[in-house]
SEMI-788380 format. One record per atom (N, C-alpha, C): chain; x, y, z; residue number from 1. Coordinates in Angstrom, 3 decimals. Layout:
N
 c       px       py       pz   k
 A        X        Y        Z NUM
...
***
This chain:
60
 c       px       py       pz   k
 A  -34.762 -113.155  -16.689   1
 A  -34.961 -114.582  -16.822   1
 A  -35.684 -115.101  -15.589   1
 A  -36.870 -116.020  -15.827   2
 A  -37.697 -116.651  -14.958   2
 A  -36.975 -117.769  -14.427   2
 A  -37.357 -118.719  -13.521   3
 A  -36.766 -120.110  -13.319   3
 A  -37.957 -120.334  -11.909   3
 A  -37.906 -121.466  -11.972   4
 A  -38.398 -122.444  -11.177   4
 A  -37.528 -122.525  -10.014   4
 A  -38.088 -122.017   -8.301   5
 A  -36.884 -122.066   -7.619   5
 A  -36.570 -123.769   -7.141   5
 A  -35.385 -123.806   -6.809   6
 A  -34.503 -124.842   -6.860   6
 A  -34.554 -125.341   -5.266   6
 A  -35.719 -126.862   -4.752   7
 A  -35.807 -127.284   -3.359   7
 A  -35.558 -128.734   -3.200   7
 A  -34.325 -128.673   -1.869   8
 A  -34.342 -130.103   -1.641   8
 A  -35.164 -131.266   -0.944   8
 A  -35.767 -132.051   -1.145   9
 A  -36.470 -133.003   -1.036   9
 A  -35.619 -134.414   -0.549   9
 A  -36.366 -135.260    0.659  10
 A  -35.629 -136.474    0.873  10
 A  -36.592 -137.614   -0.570  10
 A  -35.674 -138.067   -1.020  11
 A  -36.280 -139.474   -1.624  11
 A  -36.970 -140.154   -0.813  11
 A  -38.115 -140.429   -1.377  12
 A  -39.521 -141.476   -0.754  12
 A  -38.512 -142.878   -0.699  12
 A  -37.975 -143.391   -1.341  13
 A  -37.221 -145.017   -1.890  13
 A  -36.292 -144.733   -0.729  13
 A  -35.217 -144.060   -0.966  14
 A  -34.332 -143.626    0.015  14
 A  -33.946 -142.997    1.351  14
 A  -34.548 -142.131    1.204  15
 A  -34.647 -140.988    2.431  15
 A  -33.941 -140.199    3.052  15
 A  -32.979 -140.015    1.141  16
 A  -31.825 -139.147    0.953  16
 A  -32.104 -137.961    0.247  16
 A  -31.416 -136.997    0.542  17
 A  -31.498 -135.228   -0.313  17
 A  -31.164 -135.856   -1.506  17
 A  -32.570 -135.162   -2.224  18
 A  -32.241 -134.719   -4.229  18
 A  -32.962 -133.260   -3.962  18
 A  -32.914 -133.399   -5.521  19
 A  -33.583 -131.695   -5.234  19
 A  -34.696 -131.854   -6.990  19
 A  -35.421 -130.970   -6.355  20
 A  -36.371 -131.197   -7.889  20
 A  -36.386 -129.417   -8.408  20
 A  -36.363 -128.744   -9.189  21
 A  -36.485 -127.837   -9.694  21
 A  -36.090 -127.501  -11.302  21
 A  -35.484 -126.060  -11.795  22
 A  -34.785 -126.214  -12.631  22
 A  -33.548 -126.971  -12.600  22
 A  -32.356 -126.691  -11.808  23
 A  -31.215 -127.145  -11.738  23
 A  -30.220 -125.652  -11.574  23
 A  -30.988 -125.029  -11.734  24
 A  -29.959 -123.813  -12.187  24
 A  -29.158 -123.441  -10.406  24
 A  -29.613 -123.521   -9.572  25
 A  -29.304 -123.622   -8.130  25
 A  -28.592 -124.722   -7.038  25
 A  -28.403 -125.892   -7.834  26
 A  -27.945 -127.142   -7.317  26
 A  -26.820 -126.781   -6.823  26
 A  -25.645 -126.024   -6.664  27
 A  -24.489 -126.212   -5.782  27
 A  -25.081 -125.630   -4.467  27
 A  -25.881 -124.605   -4.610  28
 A  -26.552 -123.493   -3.450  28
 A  -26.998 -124.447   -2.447  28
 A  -27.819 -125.376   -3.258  29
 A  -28.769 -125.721   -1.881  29
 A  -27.740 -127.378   -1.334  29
 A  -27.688 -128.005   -2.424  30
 A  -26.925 -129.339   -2.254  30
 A  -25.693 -129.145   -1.359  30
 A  -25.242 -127.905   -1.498  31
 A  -23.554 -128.198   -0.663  31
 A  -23.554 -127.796    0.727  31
 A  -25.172 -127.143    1.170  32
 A  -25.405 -126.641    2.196  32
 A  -25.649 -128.328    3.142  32
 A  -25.880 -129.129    2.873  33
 A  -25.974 -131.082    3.353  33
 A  -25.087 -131.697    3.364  33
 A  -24.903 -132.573    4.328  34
 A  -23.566 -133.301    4.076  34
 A  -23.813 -134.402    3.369  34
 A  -22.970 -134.780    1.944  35
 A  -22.958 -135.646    0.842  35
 A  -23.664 -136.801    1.570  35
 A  -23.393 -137.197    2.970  36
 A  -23.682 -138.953    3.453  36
 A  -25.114 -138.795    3.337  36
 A  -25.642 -137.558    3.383  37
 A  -26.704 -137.256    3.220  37
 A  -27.506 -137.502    2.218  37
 A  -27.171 -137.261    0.909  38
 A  -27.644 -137.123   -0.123  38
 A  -28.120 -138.852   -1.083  38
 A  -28.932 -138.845   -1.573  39
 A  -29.299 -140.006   -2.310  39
 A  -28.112 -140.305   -3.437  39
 A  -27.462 -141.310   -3.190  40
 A  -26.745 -142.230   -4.415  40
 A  -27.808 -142.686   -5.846  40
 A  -28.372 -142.482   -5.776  41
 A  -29.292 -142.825   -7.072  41
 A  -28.361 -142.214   -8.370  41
 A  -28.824 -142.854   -9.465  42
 A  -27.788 -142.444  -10.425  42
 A  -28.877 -142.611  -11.956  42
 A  -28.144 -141.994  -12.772  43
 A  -27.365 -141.132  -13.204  43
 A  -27.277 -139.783  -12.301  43
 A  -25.706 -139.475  -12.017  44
 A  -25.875 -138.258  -11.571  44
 A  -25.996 -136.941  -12.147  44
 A  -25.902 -135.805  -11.939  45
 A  -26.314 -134.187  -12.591  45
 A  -24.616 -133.836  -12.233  45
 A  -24.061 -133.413  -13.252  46
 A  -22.893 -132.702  -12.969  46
 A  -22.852 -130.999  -13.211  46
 A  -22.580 -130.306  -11.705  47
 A  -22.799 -128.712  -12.064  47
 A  -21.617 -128.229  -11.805  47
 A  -20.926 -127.635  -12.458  48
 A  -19.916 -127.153  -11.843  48
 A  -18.639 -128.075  -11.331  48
 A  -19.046 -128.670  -12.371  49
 A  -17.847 -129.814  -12.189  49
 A  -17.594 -130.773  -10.957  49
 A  -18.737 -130.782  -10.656  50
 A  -19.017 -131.394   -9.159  50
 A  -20.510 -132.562   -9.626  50
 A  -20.646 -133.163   -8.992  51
 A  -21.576 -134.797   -9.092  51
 A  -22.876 -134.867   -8.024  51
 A  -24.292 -134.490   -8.481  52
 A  -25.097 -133.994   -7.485  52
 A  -25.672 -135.391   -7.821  52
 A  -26.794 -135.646   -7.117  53
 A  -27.964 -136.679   -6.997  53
 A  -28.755 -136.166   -8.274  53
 A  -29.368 -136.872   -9.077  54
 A  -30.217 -136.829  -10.119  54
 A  -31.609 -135.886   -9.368  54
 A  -32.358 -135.372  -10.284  55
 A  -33.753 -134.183  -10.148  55
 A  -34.941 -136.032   -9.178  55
 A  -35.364 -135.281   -8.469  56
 A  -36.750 -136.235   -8.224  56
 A  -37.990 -136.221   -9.115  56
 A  -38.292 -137.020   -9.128  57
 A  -39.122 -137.244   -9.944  57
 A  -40.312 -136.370   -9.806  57
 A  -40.703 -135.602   -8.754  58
 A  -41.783 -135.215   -8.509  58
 A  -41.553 -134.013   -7.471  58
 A  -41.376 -132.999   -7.276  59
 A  -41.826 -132.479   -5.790  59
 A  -42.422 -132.706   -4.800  59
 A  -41.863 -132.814   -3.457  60
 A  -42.536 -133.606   -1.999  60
 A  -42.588 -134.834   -1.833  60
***
């Protein structure tokens, strides 16, 4: 199986960690930041039973 690797990015609006990729990697890279870190933007992505920042819209 192929995938798109999975990178975190600060929000342009914010200038908080999301991450744009597949998704298939989101606890890996997201839990390596501390949450105060991360963009509140919402709807959030739930992986693993845990509540990430939504995909960015774009890479970079």
């Amino acid at each position: 199986m192929t995938h798109k690797s999975l990178i975190s990015i600060s929000d342009w609006f914010t200038d908080k960690a999301t991450w744009w990729g597949c998704g298939a990697h989101i606890p890996s890279v997201m839990d390596s930041i501390p949450e105060d870190d991360w963009c509140a933007c919402t709807p959030q992505v739930e992986k693993d039973g845990k509540k990430y920042p939504p995909k960015a819209a774009k890479a970079g």
